[in-house]
C-alpha atoms as one frame of an Amber mdcrd trajectory, in Angstrom:
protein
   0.000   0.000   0.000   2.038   3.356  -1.114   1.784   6.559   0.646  -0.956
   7.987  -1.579  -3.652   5.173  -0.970  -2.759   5.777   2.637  -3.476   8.882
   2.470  -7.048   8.373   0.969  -7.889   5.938   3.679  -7.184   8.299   6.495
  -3.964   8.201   7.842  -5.918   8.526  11.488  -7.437   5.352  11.757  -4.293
   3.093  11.029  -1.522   3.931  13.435   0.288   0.653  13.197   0.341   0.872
   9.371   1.773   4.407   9.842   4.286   2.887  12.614   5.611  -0.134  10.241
   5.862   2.700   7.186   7.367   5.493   8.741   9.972   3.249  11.072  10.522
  -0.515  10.219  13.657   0.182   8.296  15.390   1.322  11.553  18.105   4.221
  11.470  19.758   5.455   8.540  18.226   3.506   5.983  15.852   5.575   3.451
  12.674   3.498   2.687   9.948   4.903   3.605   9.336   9.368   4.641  11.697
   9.907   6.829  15.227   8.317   7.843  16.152   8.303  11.304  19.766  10.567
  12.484  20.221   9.497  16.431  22.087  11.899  18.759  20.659  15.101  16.396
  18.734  17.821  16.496  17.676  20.996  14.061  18.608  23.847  16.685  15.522
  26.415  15.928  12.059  24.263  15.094   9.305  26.537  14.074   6.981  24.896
  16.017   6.489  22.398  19.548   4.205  20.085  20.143   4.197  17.952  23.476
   3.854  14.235  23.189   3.768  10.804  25.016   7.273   9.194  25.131   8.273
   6.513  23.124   5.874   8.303  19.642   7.857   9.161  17.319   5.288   8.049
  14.326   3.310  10.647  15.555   5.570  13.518  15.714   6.650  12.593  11.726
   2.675  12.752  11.008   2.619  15.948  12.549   5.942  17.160  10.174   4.015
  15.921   7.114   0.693  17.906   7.902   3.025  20.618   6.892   4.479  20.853
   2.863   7.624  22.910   3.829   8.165  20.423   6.809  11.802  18.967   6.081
  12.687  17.306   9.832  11.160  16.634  13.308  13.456  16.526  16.685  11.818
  14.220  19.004  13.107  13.099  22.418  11.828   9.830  23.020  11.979  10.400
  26.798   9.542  12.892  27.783   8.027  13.212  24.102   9.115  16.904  23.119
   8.495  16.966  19.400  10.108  19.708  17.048   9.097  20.315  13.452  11.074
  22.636  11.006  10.126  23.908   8.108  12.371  24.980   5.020  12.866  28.638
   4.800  13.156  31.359   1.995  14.791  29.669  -1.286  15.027  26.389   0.645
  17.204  27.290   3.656  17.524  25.166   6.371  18.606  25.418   9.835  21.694
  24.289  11.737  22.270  21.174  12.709  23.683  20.042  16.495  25.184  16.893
  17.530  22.907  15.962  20.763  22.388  12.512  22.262  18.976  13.069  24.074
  17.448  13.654  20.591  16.557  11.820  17.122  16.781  13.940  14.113  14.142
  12.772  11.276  14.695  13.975   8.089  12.118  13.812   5.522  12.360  12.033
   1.891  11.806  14.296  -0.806  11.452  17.762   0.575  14.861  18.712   1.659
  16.631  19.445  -1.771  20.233  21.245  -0.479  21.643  21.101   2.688  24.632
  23.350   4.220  27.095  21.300   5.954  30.161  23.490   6.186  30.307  27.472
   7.029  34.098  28.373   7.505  35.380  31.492   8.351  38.465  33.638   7.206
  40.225  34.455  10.103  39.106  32.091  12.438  42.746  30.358  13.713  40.641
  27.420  13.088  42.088  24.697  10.590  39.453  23.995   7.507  40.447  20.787
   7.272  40.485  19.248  10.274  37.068  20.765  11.064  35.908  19.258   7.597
  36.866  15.768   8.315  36.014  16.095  12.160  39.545  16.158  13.277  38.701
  19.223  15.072  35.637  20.860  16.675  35.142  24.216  16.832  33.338  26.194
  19.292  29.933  25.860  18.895  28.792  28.255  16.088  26.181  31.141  16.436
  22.393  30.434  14.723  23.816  33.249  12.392  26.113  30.917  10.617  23.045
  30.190   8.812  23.871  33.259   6.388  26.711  33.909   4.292  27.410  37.355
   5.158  31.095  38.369   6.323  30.158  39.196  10.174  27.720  36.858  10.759
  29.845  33.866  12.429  33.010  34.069  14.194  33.748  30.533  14.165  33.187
  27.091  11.665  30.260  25.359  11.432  30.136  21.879  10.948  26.809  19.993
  10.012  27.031  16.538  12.155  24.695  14.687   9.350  28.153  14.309   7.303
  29.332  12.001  10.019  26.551   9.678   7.895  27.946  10.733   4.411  27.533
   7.012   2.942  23.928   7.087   4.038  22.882  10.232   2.332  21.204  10.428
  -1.054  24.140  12.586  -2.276  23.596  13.955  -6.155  25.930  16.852  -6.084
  28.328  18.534  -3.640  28.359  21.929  -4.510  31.606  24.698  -2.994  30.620
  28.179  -2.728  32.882  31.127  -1.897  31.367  34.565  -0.720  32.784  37.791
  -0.051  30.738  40.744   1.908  27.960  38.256   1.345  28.041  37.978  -2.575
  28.480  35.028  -4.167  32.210  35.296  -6.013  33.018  31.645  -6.826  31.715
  28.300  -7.272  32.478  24.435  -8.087  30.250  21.647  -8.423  30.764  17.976
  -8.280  29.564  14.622  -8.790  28.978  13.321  -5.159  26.952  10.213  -6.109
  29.248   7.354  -4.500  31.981   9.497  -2.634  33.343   9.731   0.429  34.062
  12.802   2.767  37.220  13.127   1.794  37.307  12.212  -2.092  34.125  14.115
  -3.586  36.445  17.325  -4.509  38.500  15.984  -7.252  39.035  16.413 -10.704
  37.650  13.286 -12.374  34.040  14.380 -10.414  34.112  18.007 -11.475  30.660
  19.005 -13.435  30.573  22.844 -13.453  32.417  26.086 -11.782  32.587  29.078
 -12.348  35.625  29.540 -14.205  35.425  29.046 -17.314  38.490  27.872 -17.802
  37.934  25.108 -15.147  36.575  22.271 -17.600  37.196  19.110 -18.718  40.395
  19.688 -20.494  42.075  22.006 -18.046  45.643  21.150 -16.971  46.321  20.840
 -13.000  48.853  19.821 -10.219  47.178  19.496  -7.142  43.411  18.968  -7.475
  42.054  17.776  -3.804  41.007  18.299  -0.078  44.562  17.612   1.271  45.771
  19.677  -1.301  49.815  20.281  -0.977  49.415  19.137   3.060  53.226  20.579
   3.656  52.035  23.730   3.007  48.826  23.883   4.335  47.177  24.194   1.146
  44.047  22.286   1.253  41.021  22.493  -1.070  43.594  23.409  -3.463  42.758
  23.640  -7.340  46.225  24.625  -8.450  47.366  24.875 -12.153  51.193  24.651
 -11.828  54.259  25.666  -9.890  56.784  27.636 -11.585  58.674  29.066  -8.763
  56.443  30.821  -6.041  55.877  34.578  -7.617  54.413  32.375 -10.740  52.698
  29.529  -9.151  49.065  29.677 -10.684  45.397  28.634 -10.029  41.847  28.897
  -9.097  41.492  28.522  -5.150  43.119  27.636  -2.354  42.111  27.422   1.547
  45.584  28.104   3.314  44.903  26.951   6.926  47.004  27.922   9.838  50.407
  27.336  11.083  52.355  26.387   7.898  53.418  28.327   4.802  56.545  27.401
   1.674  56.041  30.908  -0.251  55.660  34.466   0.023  52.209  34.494  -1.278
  50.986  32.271   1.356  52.955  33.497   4.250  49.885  35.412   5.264  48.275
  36.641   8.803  44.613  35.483   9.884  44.399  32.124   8.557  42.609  30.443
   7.499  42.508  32.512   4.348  40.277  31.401   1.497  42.206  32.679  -1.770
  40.098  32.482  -5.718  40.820  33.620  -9.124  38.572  36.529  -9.887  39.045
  36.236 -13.801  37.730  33.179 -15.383  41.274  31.761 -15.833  43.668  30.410
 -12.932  46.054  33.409 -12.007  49.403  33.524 -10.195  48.825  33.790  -5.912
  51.456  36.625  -5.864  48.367  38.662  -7.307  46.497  38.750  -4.198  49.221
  40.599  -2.561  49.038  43.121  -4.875  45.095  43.294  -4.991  44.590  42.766
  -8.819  43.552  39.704  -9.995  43.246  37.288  -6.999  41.173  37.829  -4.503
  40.124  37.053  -0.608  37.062  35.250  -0.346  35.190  35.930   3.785  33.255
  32.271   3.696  33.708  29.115   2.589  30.187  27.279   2.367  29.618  23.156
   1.331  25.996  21.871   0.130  24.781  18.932  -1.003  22.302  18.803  -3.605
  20.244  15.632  -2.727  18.112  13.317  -4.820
């Protein structure tokens, strides 16, 4: 019986159908509305509604009374349940890592997800925080928004801890600067891992131009050039360091090989601003490289 004869029936009178549909495939797998995240919760739910313990079928039927309804929080111990809906142009909130909770996430209805907000300046390797090396304070409900003061810190969406179970189309890298949009690069995430989805051979789009299929490269890759602390690194070539050329580069703290990345308040997120890779020595003279304020991950699901 699929959802839509359910639905004709009246969902109301058949709470153990509802109960073996929403929840008999257990956590993390994604038959069925909703899969199950344990030890989550979506920090700022539009809307509480108070419970029985132990009903978590319920508190998904009350998510699904409402179209824009992407997740419910609901603590199985004293019933607390929390539905969130998506916001302008599909935003959704942040994410916490939180034991007393299960996080359900809808099928269907949550298109593009943020799971990384990093800051320029922050002291705070990329990374590390990336690959959950490191854990940053925790970050202000502002990091929400790409504009340049509106998070001191990373933030770090605990759902990637469950990359393999995702339904992962695209992982999309956005740079911003005083809130504009100023670079992008978008990949093939179907069948990746954390750490292997930014790579050459998955590349679908960017912004550059230049950036395609037959462009020429060195270092193409999270870890980057890792003696250097040159990570998310899209590089062209080295030719010495006043002519060592490409499109971005996230130079994280404590380590540095050339002039051009020997630079203060790191972690500093460096992009071509032409449509062509251009040499790093050009950010220090303010032409044609440039200093991006955020670094922000999605992924594009279905």
């Amino acid at each position: 019986m699929d959802w839509l004869t359910m639905r004709g029936m009246g969902w109301w009178g058949l709470p153990w159908l509802w109960t073996a549909f929403f929840l008999s495939s257990g956590a993390h797998q994604r038959e069925g509305l909703f899969t199950r995240y344990p030890g989550m919760r979506i920090r700022t739910p539009h809307l509480t509604v108070r419970l029985s313990p132990g009903q978590a079928t319920a508190c998904c039927l009350t998510c699904v009374q409402y179209d824009s309804c992407y997740g419910a929080n609901f603590h199985e111990e004293d019933g607390v349940c929390e539905i969130s809906l998506l916001g302008v142009g599909g935003r959704t909130e942040l994410v916490d890592a939180n034991q007393s909770w299960n996080l359900y996430i809808r099928r269907n209805v949550l298109q593009r997800e943020l799971v990384l907000r990093a800051t320029a300046g922050s002291g705070v390797s990329v990374k590390d925080t990336w690959l959950g090396t490191t854990v940053p304070t925790s970050a202000q409900d502002t990091c929400v928004s790409m504009e340049t003061t509106s998070c001191t810190t990373h933030y770090r969406n605990p759902i990637v801890n469950h990359w393999n179970q995702l339904p992962i189309s695209q992982v999309i890298l956005e740079l911003y600067k005083r809130g504009l949009k100023v670079a992008s690069v978008t990949f093939d995430g179907r069948g990746t891992s954390i750490s292997d989805w930014f790579s050459f051979s998955r590349l679908l789009n960017s912004s550059w131009g230049s950036l395609n299929s037959s462009a020429t490269y060195n270092y193409f890759s999270i870890d980057g050039h890792a003696n250097c602390a040159r990570f998310f690194f899209i590089n062209q070539n080295y030719r010495g360091c006043p002519l060592d050329a490409g499109w971005m580069v996230v130079l994280d703290p404590h380590h540095n090989c050339c002039t051009w990345d020997n630079l203060p308040n790191k972690p500093v997120f460096l992009y071509s601003s032409l449509d062509v890779a251009v040499t790093y020595e050009s950010g220090i003279l303010g032409t044609e490289m440039d200093y991006a304020d955020v670094m922000a991950i999605f992924l594009q699901y279905g």
